[in-house]
VEXPAZA-386905 format. One record per residue (C-alpha): residue number from 1; residue in three letters; x, y negated, z negated. Coordinates in steps of 0.2 Angstrom, whole numbers. Each point is the difference from the previous one (the first is absolute). Last residue first. Layout:
N
rec k:NUM, r:ALA, px:X, py:Y, pz:Z
...
// end
This chain:
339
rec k:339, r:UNK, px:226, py:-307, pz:195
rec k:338, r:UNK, px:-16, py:-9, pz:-4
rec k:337, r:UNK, px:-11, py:14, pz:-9
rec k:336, r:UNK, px:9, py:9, pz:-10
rec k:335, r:UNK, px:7, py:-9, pz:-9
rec k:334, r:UNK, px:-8, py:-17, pz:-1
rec k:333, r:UNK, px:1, py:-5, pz:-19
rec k:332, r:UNK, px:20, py:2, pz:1
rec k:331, r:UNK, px:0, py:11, pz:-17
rec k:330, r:UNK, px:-2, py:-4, pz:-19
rec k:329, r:UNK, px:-10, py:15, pz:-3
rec k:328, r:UNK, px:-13, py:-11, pz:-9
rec k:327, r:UNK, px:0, py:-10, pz:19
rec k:326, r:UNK, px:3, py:17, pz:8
rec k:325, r:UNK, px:-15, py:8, pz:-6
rec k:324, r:UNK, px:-12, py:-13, pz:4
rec k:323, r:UNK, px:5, py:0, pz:16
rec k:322, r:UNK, px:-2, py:19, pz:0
rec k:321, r:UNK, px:-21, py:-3, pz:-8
rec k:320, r:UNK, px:-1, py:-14, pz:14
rec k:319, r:UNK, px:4, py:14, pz:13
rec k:318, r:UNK, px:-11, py:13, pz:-7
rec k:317, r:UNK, px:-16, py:-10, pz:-2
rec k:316, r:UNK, px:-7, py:-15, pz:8
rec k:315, r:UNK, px:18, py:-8, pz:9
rec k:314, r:UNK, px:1, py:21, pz:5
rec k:313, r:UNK, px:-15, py:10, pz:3
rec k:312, r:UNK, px:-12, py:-15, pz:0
rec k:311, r:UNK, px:11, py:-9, pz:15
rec k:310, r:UNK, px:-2, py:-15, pz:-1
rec k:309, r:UNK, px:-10, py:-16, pz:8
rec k:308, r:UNK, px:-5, py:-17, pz:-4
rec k:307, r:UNK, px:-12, py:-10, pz:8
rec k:306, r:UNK, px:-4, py:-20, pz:-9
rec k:305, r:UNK, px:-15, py:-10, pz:4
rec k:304, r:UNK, px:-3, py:-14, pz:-6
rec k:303, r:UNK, px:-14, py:-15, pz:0
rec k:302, r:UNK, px:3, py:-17, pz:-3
rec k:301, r:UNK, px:2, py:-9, pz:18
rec k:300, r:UNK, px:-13, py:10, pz:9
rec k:299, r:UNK, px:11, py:15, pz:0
rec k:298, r:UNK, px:19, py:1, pz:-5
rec k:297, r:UNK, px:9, py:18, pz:4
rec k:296, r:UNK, px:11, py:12, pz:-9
rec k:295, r:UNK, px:12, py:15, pz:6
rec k:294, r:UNK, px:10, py:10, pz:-14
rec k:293, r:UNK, px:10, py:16, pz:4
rec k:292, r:UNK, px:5, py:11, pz:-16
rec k:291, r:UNK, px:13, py:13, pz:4
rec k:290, r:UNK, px:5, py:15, pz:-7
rec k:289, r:UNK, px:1, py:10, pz:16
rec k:288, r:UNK, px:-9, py:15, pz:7
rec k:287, r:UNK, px:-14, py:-9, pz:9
rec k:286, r:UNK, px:6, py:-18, pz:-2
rec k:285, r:UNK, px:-2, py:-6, pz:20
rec k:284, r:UNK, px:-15, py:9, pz:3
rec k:283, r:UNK, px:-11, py:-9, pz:-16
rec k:282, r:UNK, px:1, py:-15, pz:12
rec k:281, r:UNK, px:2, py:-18, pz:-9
rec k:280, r:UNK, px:-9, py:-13, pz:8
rec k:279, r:UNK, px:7, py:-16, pz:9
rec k:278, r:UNK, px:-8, py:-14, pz:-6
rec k:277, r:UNK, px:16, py:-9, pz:-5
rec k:276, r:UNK, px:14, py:11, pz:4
rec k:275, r:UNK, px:2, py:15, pz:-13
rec k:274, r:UNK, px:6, py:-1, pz:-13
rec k:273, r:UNK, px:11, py:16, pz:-8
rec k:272, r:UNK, px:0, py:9, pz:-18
rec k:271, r:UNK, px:12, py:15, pz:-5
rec k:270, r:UNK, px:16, py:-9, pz:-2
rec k:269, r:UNK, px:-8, py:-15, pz:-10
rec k:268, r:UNK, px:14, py:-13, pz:-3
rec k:267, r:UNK, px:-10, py:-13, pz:14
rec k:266, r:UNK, px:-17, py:4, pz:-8
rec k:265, r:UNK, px:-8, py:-14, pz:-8
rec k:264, r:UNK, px:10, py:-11, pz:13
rec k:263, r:UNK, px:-7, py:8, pz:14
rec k:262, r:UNK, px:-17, py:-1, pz:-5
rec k:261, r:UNK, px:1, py:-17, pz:-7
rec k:260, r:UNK, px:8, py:-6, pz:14
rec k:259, r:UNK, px:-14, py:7, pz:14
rec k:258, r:UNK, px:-16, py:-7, pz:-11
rec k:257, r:UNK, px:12, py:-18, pz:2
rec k:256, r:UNK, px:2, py:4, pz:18
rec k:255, r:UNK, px:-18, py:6, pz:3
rec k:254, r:UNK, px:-6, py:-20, pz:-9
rec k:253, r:UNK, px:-5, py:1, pz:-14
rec k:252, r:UNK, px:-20, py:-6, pz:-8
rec k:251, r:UNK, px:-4, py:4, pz:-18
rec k:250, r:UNK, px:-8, py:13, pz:-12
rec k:249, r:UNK, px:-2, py:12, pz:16
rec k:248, r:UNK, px:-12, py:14, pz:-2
rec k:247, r:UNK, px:7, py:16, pz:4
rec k:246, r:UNK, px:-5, py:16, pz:13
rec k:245, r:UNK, px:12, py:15, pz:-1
rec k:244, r:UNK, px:4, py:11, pz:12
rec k:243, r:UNK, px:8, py:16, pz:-6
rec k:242, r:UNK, px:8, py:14, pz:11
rec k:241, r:UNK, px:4, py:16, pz:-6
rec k:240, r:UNK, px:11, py:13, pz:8
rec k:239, r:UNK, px:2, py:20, pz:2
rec k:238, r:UNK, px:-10, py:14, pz:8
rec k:237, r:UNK, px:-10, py:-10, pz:13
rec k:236, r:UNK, px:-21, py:1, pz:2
rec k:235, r:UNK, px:-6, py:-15, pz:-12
rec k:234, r:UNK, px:-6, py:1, pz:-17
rec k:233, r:UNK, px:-8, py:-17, pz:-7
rec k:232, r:UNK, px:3, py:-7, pz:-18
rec k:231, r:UNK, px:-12, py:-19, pz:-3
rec k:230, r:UNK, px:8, py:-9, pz:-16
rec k:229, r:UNK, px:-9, py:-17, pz:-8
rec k:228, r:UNK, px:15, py:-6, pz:-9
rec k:227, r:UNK, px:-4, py:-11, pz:-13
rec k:226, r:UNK, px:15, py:-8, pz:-5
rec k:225, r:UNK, px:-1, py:-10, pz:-20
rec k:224, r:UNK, px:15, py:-9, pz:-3
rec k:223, r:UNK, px:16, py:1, pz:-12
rec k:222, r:UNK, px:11, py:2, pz:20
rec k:221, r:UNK, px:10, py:15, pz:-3
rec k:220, r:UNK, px:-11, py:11, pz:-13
rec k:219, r:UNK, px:-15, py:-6, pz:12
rec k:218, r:UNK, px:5, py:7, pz:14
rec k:217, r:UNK, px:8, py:15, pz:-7
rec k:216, r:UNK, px:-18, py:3, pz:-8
rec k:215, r:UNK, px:-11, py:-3, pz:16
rec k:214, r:UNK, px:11, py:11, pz:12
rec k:213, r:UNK, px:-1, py:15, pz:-14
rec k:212, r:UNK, px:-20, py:-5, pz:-2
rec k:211, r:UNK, px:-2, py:2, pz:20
rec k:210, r:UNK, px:10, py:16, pz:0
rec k:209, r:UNK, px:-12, py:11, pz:-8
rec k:208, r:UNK, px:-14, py:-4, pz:15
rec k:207, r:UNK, px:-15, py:-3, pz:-5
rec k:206, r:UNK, px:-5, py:-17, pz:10
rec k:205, r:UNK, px:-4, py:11, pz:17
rec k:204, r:UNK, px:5, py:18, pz:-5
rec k:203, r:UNK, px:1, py:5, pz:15
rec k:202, r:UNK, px:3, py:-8, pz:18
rec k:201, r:UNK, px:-1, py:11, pz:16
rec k:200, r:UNK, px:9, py:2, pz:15
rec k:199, r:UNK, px:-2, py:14, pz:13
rec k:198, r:UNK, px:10, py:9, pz:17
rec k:197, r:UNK, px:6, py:13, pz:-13
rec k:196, r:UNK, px:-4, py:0, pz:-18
rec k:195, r:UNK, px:-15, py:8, pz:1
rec k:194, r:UNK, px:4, py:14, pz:12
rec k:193, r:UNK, px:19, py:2, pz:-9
rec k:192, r:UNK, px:-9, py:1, pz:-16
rec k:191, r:UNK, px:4, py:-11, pz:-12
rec k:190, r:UNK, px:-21, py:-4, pz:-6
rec k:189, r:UNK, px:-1, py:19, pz:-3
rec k:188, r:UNK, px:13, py:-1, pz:-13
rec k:187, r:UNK, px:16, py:10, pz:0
rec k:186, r:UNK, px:12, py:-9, pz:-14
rec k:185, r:UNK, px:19, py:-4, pz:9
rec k:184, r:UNK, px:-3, py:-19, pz:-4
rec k:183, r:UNK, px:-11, py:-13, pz:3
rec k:182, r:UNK, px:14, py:-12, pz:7
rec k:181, r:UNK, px:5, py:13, pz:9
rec k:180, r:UNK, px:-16, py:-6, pz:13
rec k:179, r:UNK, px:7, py:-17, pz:5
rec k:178, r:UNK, px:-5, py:-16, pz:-7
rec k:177, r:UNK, px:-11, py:-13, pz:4
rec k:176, r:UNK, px:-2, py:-16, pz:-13
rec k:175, r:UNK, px:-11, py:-14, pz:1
rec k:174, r:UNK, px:3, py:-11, pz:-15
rec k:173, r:UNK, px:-12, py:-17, pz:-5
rec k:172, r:UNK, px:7, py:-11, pz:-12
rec k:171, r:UNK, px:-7, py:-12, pz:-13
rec k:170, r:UNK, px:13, py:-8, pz:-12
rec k:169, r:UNK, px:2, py:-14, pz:14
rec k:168, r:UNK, px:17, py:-3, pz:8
rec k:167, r:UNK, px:14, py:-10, pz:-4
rec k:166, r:UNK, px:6, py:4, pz:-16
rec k:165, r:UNK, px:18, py:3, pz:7
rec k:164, r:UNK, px:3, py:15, pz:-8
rec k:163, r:UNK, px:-17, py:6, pz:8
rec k:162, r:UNK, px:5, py:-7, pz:16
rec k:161, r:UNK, px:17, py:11, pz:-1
rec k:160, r:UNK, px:-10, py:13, pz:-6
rec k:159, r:UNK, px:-14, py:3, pz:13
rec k:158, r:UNK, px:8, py:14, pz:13
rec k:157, r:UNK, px:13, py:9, pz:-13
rec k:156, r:UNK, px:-17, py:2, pz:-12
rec k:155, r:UNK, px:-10, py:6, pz:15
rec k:154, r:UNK, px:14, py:12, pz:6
rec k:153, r:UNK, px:5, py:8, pz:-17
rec k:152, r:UNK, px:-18, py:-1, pz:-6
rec k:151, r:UNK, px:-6, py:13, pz:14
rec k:150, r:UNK, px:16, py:13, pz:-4
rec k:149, r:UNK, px:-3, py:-3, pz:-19
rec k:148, r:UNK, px:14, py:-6, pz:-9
rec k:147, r:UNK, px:15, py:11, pz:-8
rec k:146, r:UNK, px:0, py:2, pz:-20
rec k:145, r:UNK, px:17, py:0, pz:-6
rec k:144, r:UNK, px:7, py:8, pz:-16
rec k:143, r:UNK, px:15, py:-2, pz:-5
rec k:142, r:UNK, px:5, py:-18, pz:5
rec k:141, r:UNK, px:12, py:-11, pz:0
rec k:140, r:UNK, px:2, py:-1, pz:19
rec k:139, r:UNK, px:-19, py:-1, pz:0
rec k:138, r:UNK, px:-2, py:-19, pz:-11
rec k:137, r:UNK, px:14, py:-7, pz:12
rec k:136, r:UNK, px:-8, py:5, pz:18
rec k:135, r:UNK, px:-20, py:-3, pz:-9
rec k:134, r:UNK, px:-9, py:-13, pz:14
rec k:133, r:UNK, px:10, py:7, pz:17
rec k:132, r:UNK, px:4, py:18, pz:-8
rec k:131, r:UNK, px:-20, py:6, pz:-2
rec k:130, r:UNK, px:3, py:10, pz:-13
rec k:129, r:UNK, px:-11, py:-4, pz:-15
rec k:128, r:UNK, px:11, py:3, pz:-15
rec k:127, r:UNK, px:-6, py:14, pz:-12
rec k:126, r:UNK, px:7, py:-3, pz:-18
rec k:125, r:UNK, px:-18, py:-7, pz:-7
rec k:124, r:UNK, px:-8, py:13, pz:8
rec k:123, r:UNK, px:8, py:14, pz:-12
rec k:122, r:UNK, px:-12, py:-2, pz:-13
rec k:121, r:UNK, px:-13, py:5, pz:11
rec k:120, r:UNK, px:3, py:16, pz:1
rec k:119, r:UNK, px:-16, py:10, pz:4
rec k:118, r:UNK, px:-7, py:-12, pz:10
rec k:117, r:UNK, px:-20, py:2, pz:2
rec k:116, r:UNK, px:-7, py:1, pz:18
rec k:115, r:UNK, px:3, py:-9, pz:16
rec k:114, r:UNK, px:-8, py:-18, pz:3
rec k:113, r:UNK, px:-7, py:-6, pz:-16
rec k:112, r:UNK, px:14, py:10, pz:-11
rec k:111, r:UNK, px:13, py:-10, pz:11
rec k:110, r:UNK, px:-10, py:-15, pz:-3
rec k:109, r:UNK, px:0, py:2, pz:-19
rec k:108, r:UNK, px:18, py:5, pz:-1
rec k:107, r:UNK, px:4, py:-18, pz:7
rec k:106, r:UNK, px:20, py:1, pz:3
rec k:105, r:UNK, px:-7, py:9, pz:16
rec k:104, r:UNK, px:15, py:8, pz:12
rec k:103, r:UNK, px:5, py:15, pz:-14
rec k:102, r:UNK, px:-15, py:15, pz:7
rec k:101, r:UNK, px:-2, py:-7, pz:17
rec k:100, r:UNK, px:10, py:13, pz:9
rec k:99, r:UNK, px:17, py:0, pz:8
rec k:98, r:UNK, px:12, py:0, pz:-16
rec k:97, r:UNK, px:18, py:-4, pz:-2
rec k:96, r:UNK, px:6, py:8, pz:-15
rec k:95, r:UNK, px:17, py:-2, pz:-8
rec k:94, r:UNK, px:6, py:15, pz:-12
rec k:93, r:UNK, px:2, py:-2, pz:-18
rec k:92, r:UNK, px:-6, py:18, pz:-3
rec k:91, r:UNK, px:-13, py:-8, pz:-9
rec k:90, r:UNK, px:-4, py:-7, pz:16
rec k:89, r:UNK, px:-4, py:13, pz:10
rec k:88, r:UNK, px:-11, py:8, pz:-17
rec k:87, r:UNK, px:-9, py:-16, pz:-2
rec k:86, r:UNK, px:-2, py:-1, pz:20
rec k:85, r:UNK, px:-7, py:14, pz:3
rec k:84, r:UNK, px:-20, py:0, pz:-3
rec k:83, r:UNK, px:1, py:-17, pz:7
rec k:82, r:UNK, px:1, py:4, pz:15
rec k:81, r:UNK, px:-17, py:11, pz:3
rec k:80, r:UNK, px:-10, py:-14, pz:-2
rec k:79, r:UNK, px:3, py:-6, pz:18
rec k:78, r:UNK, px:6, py:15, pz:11
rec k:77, r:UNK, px:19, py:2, pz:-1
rec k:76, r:UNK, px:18, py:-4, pz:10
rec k:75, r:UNK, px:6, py:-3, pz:-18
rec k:74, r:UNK, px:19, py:-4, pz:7
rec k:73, r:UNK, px:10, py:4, pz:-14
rec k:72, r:UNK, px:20, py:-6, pz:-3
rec k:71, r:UNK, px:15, py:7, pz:-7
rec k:70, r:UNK, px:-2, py:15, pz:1
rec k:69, r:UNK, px:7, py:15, pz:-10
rec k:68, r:UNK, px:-14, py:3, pz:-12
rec k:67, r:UNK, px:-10, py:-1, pz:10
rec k:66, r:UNK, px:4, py:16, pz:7
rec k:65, r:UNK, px:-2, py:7, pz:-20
rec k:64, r:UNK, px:-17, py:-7, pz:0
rec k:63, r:UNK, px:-7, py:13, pz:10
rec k:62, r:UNK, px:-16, py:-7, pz:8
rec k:61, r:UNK, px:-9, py:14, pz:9
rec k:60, r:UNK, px:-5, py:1, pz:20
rec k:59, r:UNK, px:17, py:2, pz:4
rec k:58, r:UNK, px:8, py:-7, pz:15
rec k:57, r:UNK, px:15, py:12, pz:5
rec k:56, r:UNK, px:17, py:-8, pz:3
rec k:55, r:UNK, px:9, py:-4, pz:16
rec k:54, r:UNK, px:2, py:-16, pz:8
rec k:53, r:UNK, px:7, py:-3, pz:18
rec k:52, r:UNK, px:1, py:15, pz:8
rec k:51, r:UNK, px:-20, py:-1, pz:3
rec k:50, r:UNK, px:-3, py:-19, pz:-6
rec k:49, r:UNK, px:-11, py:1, pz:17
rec k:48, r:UNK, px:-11, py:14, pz:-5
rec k:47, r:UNK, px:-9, py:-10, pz:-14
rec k:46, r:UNK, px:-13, py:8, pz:-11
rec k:45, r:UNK, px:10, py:16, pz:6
rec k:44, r:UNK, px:18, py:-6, pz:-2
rec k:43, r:UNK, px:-4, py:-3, pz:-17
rec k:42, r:UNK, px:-2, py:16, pz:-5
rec k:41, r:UNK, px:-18, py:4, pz:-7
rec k:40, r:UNK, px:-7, py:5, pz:-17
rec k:39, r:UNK, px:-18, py:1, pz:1
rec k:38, r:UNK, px:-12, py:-14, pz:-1
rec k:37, r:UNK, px:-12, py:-2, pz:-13
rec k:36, r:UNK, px:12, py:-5, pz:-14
rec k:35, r:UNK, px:6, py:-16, pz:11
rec k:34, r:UNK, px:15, py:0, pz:8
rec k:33, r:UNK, px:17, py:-2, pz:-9
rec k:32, r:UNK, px:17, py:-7, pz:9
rec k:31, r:UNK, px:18, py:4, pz:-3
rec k:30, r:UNK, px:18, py:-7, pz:0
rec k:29, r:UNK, px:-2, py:-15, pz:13
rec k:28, r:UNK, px:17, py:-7, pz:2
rec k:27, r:UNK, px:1, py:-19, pz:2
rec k:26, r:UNK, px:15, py:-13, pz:3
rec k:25, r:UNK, px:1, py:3, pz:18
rec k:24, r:UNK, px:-19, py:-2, pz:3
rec k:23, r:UNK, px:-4, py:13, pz:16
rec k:22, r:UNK, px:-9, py:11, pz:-9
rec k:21, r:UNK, px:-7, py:-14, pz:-12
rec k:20, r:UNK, px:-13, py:-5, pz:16
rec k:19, r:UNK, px:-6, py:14, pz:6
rec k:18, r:UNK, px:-2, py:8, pz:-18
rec k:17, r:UNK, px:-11, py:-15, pz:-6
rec k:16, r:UNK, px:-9, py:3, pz:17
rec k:15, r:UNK, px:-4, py:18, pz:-7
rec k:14, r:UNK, px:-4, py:-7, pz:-19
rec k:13, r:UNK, px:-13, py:-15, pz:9
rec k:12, r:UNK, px:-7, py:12, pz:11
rec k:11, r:UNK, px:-3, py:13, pz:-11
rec k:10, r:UNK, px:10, py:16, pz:-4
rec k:9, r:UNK, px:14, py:-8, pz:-10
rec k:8, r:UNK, px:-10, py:-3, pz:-14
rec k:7, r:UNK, px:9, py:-3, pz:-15
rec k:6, r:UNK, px:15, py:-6, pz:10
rec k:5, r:UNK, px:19, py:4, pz:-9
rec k:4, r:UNK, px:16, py:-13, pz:3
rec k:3, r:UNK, px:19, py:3, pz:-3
rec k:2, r:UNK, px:9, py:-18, pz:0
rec k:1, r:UNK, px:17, py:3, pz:8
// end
């Protein structure tokens, strides 16, 4: 039995992390932390349907001596804030499998571009990128796993058996919508029900932290030069993320040919399903799973466009972040999501 502890339990990512490991038959949470500027809280309160299920008080403190006996951290934190515990997690020669973007850039000059000085960057060297379907081998040796963004899990998954292939152009445009957890718990103006509701909107256009993640993994696994032109929009739902992407064609094939390659790329992948040719991927049918659902579609011979959709919670956060446990955990990857 692996005994696991969230750093921020009280945030979308750390509460579906609970949903999920509550009912993993290898797993037993021991504790969770909020953040400083919330009060200590049972768990039941932040989420009333573990209520008989898990029963330990969320403190707003870290005391080391809890994590002491885990086995495994789930760093369930705001970017930046991160890194100010993994030295001391893993000193303690504990495995970390973190949800922000303080380990996923191997270049320490575009993550200090993009977020704000690293404090440790000695230890980014050890970090694995987590995306299981590129790094399955490189994770389950790991201690310290950095797990993808929720936008450049579905546009990464989408593209990358072309990208392996080398047969589209370096220049891609990204549409991405997602639902509005994908903000997180902060209270803003612009996430107000009366603003969110019955609206869609694209921010930061080009600017978007994500687009140099997508643009490094990219270009780590294919030696080229990807330039992602990235365009984020929030729609009215709670959950989900759909990504259409819009690719240049290096050479004419034929849909059954596109079709083979998808299926072949991916025929071990538990997590990732093809669609039928030119049939798009609904985000309604991976709410609340770990799935990744890929639709593609040729145009005017050389053009492409490939759909994909996940559920940002799970396949973009929480659930990607329990796969990756199981793989260093050496457990059946799909537990507990495919009974």
């Amino acid at each position: 039995m692996v005994k696991a502890g969230i750093f921020g339990i009280s945030g979308y990512a750390g509460q579906k992390l609970v949903e999920i490991l509550k009912n993993h038959p290898e797993v037993e949470i021991i504790f969770g932390f909020v953040s400083p500027e919330e009060e200590s809280i049972h768990i039941s309160e932040i989420i009333p349907k573990v209520k008989g299920e898990i029963n330990f008080v969320c403190e707003n403190e870290v005391k080391w001596e809890k994590v002491e006996k885990a086995d495994i951290i789930f760093l369930a934190l705001p970017h930046s804030v991160s890194m100010k515990f993994v030295p001391e997690i893993l000193k303690r020669k504990k495995k970390v499998i973190d949800l922000s973007a303080d380990f996923r850039f191997k270049d320490l000059k575009v993550y200090e571009k993009w977020y704000t000085k690293h404090s440790c960057p000695e230890f980014i060297k050890y970090a694995v990128y987590g995306l299981p379907e590129i790094n399955r081998n490189k994770i389950k040796d790991s201690f310290l796993v950095a797990n993808p963004g929720c936008y450049p899990t579905s546009v990464i998954l989408g593209i990358l058996p072309l990208v392996k292939k080398n047969l589209i152009d370096e220049d891609i445009i990204v549409d991405s919508k997602s639902g509005i957890t994908g903000a997180g718990r902060k209270v803003t103006s612009e996430l107000l029900f009366a603003e969110c509701n019955e609206n869609i909107r694209a921010y930061k256009v080009g600017a978007h932290r994500h687009q140099p993640e997508i643009e490094e993994i990219l270009n780590t696994l294919s030696g080229k030069n990807f330039n992602i032109l990235f365009v984020p929009h929030i729609v009215p739902m709670n959950q989900g993320i759909l990504s259409t992407c819009y690719l240049k064609l290096k050479k004419e094939i034929s849909e059954d040919e596109l079709c083979s390659i998808y299926k072949e790329f991916y025929k071990d992948e538990p997590f990732v399903r093809i669609m039928d040719y030119g049939i798009s991927p609904s985000v309604k049918n991976v709410f609340d799973t770990n799935y990744c659902d890929i639709g593609f579609k040729i145009v005017d011979k050389n053009k492409l466009v490939v759909i994909s959709a996940i559920d940002n919670l799970v396949k973009g956060a929480s659930g990607q972040a329990v796969q990756n446990m199981n793989i260093m955990s050496g457990f059946c990857e799909t537990i507990p999501f495919i009974k």
